[in-house]
C-alpha positions as CSV (number, residue, x, y, z in Angstrom):
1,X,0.0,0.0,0.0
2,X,1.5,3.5,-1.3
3,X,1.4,6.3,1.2
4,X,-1.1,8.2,-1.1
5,X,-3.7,5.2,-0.8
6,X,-3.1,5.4,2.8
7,X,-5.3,7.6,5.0
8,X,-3.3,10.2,7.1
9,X,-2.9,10.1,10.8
10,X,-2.0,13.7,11.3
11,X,-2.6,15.7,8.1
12,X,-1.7,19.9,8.3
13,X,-2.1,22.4,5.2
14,X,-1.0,26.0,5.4
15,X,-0.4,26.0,9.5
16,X,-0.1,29.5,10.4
17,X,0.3,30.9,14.2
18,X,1.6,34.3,15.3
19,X,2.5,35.6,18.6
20,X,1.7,39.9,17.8
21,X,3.9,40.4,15.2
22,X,6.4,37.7,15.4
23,X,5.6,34.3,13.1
24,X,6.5,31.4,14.7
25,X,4.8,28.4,12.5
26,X,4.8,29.6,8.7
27,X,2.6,28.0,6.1
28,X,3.5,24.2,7.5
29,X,2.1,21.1,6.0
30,X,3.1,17.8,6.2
31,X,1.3,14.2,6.5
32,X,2.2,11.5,8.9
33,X,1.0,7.7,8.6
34,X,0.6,4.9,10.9
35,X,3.6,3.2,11.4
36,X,5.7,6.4,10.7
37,X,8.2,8.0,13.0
38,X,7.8,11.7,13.0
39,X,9.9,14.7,14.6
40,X,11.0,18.3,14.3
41,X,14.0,19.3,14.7
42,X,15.5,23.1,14.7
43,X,17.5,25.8,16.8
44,X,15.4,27.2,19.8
45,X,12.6,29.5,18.6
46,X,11.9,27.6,15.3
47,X,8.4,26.5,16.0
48,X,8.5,23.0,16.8
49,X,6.4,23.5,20.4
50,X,4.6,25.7,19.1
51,X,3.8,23.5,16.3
52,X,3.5,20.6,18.4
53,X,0.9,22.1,21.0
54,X,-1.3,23.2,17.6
55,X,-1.1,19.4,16.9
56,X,-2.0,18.7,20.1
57,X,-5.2,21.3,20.1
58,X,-3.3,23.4,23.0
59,X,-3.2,26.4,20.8
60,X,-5.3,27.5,17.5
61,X,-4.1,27.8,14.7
62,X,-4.6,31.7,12.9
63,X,-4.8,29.8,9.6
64,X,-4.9,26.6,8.1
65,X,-6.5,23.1,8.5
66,X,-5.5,20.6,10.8
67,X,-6.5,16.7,11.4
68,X,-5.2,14.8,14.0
69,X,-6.1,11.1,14.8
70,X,-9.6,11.9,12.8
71,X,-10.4,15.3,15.1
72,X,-10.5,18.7,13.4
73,X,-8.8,20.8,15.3
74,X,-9.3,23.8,16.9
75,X,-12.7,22.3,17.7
76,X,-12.1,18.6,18.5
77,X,-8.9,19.9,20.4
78,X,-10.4,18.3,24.1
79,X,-12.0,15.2,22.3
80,X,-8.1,14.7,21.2
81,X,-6.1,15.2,24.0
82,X,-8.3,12.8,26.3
83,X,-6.9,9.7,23.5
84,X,-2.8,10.7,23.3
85,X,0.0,12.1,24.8
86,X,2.3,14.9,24.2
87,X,6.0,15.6,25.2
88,X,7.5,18.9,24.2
89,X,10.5,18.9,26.8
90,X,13.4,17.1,27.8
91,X,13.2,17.5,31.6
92,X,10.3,14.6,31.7
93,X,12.4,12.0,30.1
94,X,13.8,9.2,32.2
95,X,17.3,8.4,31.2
96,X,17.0,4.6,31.3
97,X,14.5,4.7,28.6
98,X,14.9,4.5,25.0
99,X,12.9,7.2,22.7
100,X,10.6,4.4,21.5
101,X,10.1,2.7,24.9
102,X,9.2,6.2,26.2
103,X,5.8,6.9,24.7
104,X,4.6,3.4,26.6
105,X,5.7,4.7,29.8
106,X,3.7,8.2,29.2
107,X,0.2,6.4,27.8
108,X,0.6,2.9,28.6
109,X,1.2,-0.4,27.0
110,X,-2.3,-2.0,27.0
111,X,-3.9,-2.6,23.5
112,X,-6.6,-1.1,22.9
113,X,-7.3,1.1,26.0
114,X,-8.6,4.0,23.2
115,X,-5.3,5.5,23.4
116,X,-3.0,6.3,20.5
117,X,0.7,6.6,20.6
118,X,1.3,9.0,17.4
């Protein structure tokens, strides 16, 4: 199965957010499937929280369309967060874990408890 045949797990055109004048996520769009291992990476002040917390449905976007886990966000932003787990900063990770054991520590490694590791 091609990735265009596949339906999107997180799916962004044209994010926009602005803090007064300043523009910290410009025009982003990207696609993420299941299975896929996604990250930003960038000097401090490029966006990526900010960009991660407008995945998350923390903050709104000023422009563009964003669909997360099949919730429209701004407006399914609570429906969202109640089904996956976000970390934005290093100070929460636990050295002995690996990167991919530490998502199953944050929202558990029971299949099927509704929750999604993205």
């Amino acid at each position: 199965m091609t990735a265009m045949s596949r339906n999107a797990v997180i799916s962004v055109r044209g994010l926009t957010r602005r803090f007064g004048p300043m523009v910290a996520v410009d025009d982003r769009s990207l696609d993420v499937y299941g299975g896929e291992i996604f990250g930003f990476l960038g000097h401090n002040g490029a966006g990526m929280t900010t960009t991660v917390r407008l995945l998350n449905g923390a903050l709104d976007a000023d422009e563009g369309n964003v669909r997360v886990a099949g919730c429209s966000l701004p407006g399914e932003g609570p429906v969202l967060r109640r089904h996956t787990g976000v970390l934005t900063e290093t100070p929460a990770l636990e050295e002995r874990l690996t990167g991919r054991r530490h998502p199953h520590r944050r929202v558990g490694d029971r299949p099927g408890d509704g929750r999604h590791v993205l």
